[in-house]
N, C-alpha and C positions, 0 to 999 in steps of 0.2 A: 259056387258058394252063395247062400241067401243072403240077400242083405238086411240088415237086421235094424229093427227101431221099435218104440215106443208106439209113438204114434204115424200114421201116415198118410199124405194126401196125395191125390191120384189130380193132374191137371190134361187132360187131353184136348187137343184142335187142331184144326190145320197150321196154325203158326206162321201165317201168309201174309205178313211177316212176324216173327214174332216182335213182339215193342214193348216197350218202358211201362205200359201198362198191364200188360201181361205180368210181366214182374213185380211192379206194383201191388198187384191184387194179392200174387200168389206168396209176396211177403209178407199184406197185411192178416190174409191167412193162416199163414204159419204161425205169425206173431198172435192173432188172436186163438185160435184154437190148440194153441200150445203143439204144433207140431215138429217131428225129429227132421223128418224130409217132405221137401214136397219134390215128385218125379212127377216130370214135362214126359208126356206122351204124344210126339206128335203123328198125324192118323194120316195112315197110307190112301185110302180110296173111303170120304166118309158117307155112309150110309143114307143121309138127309140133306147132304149141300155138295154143289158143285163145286170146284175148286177154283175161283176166276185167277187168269196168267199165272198159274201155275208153275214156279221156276224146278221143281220136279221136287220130289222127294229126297235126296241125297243134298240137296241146298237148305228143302225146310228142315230138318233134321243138322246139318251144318251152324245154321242159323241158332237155332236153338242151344246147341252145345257152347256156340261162343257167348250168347245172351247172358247163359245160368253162371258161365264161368269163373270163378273166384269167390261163389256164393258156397258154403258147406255147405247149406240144407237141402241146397236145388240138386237135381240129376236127372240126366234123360235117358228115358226107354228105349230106345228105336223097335219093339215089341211087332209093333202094328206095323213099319215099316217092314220087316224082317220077314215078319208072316206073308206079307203080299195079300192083294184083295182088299176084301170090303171090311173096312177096321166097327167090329162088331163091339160093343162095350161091354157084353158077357164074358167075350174069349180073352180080352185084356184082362178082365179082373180076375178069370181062372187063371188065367197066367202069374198075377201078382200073387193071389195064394196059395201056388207053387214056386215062385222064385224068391218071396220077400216073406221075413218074417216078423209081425208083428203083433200089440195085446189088443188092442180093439179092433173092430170092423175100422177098415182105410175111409178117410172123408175122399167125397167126388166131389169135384169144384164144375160148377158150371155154371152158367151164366141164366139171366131168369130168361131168356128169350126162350130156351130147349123146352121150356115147361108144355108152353103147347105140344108139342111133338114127343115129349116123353112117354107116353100113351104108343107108340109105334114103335120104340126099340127094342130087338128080340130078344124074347125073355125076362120082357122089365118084371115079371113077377120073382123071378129070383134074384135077377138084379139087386133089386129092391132088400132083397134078406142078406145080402153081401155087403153092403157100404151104405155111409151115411152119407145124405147130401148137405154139399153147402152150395147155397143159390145166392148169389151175387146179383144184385140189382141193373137189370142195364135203365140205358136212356130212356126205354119204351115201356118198363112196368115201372109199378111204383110199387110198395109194402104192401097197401090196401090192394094193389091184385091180384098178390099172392093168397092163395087158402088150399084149402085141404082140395077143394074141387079139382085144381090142378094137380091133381094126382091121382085121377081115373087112368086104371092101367087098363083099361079097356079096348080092345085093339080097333086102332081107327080103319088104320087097312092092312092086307098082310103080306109077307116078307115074299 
């Protein structure tokens, strides 16, 4: 059965551990961009980071379901977990738009640090036609570093 909303945001990471700010973000999210759910994705082997003390996957995944617990709007994936391998962020959101159903394209939450390296993810040309982003500020950008320039899909190197 798809699960069915409005609107949707898609939250993926290692979740190493997941914490209060994780939550924090992904409620101030919800709350501002009017979403029905936001679905915690957390990624089996990621593509661009190692995983430091890694307590395995069945623990970040564990983690995660007790974090969202008692929130309706949160739910987790184990997607990327389930699939096994290199959690690619085209095959997840083919997957969301086969298992979920929703009226707009899903927002992708991520943090402004991926920006540099967004240019490296496979497929970010369709990517890109599939979902909106919402970029969340970290410690290391500020607004003024965000622009359009950071959004050369141009492949840095290849897969």
């Amino acid at each position: 059965m798809k699960i069915r909303c409005r609107n949707l945001g898609l939250f993926g990471g290692t979740f190493n551990p997941v914490h209060i700010g994780h939550l924090r973000l992904a409620e101030d999210v919800r709350e501002e961009f009017n979403l029905d759910i936001v679905v915690f994705i957390p990624a089996n082997i990621p593509p661009h980071k190692t995983i430091e003390k890694d307590p395995g996957t069945f623990h970040r995944l564990k983690m995660v379901e007790c974090a969202i617990a008692g929130n309706e709007h949160f739910i987790c994936d184990d997607i990327e977990i389930k699939r096994g391998g290199i959690s690619y962020t085209i095959d997840t959101i083919n997957y969301i738009y086969d298992n979920y159903h929703f009226e707009d394209k899903p927002f992708f939450i991520i943090g402004s640090d991926l920006l540099d390296e967004i240019g490296t993810w496979k497929e970010i040309e369709l990517v890109v036609t599939k979902i909106q982003f919402i970029v969340l500020l970290r410690e290391n950008r500020s607004a003024r570093d965000l622009s359009l320039n950071d959004f050369s899909f141009e492949k840095k190197k290849p897969f």
